[in-house]
C-alpha positions in Angstrom: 54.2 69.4 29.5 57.4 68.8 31.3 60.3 70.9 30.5 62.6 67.3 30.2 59.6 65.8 27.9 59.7 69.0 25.8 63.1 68.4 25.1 63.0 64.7 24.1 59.8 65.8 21.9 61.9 68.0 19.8 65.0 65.9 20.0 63.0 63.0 18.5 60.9 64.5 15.9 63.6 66.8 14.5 66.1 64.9 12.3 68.5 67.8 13.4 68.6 70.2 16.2 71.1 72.5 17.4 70.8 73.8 21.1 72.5 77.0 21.1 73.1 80.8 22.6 71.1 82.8 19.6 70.4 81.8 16.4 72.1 80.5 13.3 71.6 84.0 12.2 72.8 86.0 15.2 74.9 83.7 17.6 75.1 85.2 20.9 78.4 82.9 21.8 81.6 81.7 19.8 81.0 78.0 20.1 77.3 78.3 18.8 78.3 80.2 15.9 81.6 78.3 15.3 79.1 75.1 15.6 76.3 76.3 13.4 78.4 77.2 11.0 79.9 73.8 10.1 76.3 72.7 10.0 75.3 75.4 7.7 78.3 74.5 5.5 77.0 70.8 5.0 73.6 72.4 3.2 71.3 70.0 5.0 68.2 72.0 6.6 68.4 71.8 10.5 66.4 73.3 13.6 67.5 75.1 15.9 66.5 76.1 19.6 67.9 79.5 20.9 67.8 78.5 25.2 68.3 82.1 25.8 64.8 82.5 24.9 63.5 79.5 27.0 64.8 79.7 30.2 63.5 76.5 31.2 65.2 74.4 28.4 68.9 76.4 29.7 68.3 75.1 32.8 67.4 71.4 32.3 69.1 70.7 29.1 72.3 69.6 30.7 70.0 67.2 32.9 68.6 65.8 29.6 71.7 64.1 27.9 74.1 64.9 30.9 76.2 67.4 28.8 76.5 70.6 30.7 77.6 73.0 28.1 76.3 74.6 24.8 75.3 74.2 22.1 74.7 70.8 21.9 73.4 69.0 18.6 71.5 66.3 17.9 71.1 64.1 15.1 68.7 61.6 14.2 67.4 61.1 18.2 71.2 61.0 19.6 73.1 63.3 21.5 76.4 64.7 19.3 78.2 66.9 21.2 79.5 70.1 21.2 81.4 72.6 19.7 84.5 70.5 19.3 83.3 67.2 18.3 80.8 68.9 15.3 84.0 70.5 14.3 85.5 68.0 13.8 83.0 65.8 12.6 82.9 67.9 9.7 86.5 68.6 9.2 86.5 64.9 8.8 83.8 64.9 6.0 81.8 62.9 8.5 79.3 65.1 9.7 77.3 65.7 6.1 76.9 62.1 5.7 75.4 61.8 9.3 73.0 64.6 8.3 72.1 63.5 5.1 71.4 59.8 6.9 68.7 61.1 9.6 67.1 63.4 7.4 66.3 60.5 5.0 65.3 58.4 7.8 63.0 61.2 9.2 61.3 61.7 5.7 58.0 60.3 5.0 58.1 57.1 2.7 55.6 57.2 -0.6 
């Protein structure tokens, strides 16, 4: 599978996703742990994919949602932003809501 069709895969079937340098647990950059953080703090699950460990995805995620820096986060299909913008998404008490909103779309209905 294409790198750039790997991408939208997990993008799409993964209410959240952070892109970032490390992990939640063990950031390996400020703004990935800065940005990880806030989504931590809003206690809604959320993947994440460290691209130091995937080569390929560091390469051609910029490509993917022409944003060229990390982490980048994704919710519900779409293309958040950075750092900066998840801050202050959840400064302003919007980015829970926003969380809360495509994992209830994601879940299965019954």
């Amino acid at each position: 599978m294409d790198v750039l069709q790997r991408i939208d895969e997990q993008v799409k079937h993964s209410p959240i996703v952070i892109y970032m340098k490390g992990t939640p647990q063990f950031p390996q950059c400020g703004f990935s742990m800065r940005a990880a953080a806030a989504l931590r703090e809003c206690g809604v699950p959320f993947d994440h994919v460290n691209v130091l460990d995937d080569p390929e995805v560091f390469q051609n995620l910029p490509r993917y949602a022409d944003w060229p820096t990390f982490p980048q986060v994704y919710i519900g299909g779409e293309l958040v932003g950075g750092c900066d913008i998840t801050l202050e998404l959840h400064a302003s008490g919007e980015l829970k809501p926003m969380m809360e909103a495509a994992v209830a779309k994601a879940a299965p209905e019954g």
